[in-house]
C-alpha positions in Angstrom: 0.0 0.0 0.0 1.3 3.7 -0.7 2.3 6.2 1.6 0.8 9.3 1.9 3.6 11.3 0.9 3.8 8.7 -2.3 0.4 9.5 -3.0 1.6 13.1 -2.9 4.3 12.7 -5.0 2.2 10.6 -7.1 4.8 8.0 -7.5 4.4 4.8 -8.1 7.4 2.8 -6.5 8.3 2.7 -2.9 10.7 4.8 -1.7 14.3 2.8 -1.7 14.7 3.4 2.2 12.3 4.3 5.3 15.2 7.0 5.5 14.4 8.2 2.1 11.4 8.3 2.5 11.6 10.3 6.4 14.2 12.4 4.5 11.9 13.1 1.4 8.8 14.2 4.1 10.7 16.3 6.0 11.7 18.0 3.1 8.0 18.1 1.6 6.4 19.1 5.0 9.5 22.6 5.3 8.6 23.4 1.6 4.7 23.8 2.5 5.0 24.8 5.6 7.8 28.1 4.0 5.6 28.2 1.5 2.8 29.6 3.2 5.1 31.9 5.3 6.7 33.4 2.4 3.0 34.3 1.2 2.6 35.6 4.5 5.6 38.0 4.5 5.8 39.6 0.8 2.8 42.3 2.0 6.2 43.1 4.1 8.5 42.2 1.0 10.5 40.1 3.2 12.0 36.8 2.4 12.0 34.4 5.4 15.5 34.2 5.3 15.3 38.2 5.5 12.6 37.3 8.2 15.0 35.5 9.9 17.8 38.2 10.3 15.0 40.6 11.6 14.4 37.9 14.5 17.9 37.0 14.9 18.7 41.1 15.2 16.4 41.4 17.4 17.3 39.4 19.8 20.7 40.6 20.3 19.5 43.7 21.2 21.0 47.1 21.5 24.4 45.1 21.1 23.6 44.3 17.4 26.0 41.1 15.9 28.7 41.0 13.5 27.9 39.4 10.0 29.2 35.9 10.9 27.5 35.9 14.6 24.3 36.6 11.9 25.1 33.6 9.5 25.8 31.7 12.5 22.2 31.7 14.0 20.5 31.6 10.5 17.9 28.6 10.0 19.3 27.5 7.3 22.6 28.6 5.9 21.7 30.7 3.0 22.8 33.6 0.8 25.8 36.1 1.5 24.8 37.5 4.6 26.6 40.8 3.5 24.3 41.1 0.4 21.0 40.2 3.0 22.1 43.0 5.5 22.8 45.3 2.4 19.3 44.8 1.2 17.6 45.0 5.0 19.9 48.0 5.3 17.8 49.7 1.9 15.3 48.9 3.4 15.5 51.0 6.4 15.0 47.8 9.0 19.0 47.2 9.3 21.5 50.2 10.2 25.2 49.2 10.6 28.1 51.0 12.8 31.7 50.1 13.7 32.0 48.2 16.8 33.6 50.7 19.3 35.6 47.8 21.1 37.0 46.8 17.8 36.7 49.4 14.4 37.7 46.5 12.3 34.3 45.0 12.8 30.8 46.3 12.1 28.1 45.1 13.9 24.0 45.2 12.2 21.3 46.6 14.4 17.6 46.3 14.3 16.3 49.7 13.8 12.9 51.0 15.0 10.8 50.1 11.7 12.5 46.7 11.7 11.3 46.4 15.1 7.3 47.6 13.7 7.8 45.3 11.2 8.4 42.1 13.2 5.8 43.5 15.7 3.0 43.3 13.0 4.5 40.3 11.4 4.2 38.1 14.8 0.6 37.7 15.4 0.1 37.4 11.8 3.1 34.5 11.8 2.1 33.2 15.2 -1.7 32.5 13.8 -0.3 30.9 10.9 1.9 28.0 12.6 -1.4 27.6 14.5 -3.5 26.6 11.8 -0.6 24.8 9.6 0.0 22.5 12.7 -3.7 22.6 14.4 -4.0 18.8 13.3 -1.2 17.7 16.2 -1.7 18.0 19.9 0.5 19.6 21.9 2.0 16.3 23.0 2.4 15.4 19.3 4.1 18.8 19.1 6.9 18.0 21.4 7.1 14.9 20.1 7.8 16.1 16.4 10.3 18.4 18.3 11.6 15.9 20.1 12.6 13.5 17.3 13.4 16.3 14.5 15.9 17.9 17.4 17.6 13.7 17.9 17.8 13.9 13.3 19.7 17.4 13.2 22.5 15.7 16.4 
C-alpha cells in the first residue's frame, strides 16, 4: 500500500529506504510549511530568510552582531549574509556601525521600523503556525520536536 507522501508525490514505486522516505517528508512538510510563510511576508516584501535576520537582530538587542555571529544563528545557511544585511539595510529595517571595542568590525542593528515590522508580522506569523499544525496536539508537538531535534544531532 502507498504512503501518503507517495500519493503526494504521485509515485508509483516505494521509496528505496524508510530514510528516504523520512528524509523526502521532512523536506516536503518545510517546503509547505515556507511556502505559506513566504506568502505571508511579501505584503512586508521580506523573504524568510530576511525574516530570519530581523528575528535574529532582534534578539541581540541594542548590542547588534557582527555578519558571521548573523550567518551563525541563520535557520538554514543561506545567501551572502553581507548582500541580505545590504538589502535590510535599503530597506530601512538594518542600520550598521563600527563596533567601538573593535573598528575592524561592524556590527547590524535592528532599527525602529524593523522592530514595527516584526511586531506586525508576529501575530500574523504566530496565527499561521497555529492553523498549519492545528492537526497535532501539543503532545504530538513535542514529540515532532523531540525526534526532529535527535535527526539534526
Amino acid at each position: 500500500m502507498a504512503s501518503d507522501l507517495q500519493n503526494e508525490l504521485h509515485q508509483t514505486k516505494p521509496f528505496s529506504s524508510v530514510e528516504t522516505e523520512a528524509v523526502l517528508s521532512i523536506l516536503r512538510t518545510a517546503g509547505l510549511l515556507e511556502g505559506e510563510i513566504t506568502e505571508a511576508l511579501k505584503p512586508h516584501d521580506l523573504t524568510p530568510t530576511q525574516y530570519n535576520v530581523l528575528r535574529i537582530l532582534r534578539g541581540a538587542q541594542d548590542g547588534g552582531l557582527c555578519r558571521y555571529e548573523v550567518s551563525d544563528r541563520l535557520l538554514t545557511p543561506g545567501p551572502d549574509v553581507t548582500r541580505l544585511l545590504d538589502r535590510l539595510e535599503e530597506s530601512g529595517f538594518v542600520r550598521r556601525a563600527k563596533d567601538p571595542a573593535d573598528r575592524r568590525r561592524v556590527r547590524a542593528h535592528i532599527t525602529e521600523d524593523g522592530l514595527n515590522v516584526l511586531d506586525e508580522l508576529d501575530n500574523v506569523l504566530n496565527t499561521l503556525h497555529q492553523r498549519q499544525l492545528d492537526n497535532l496536539d501539543d503532545g504530538e508537538l513535542q514529540t515532532l520536536i523531540d525526534l526532529l531535534a535527535r535527526a539534526r544531532r
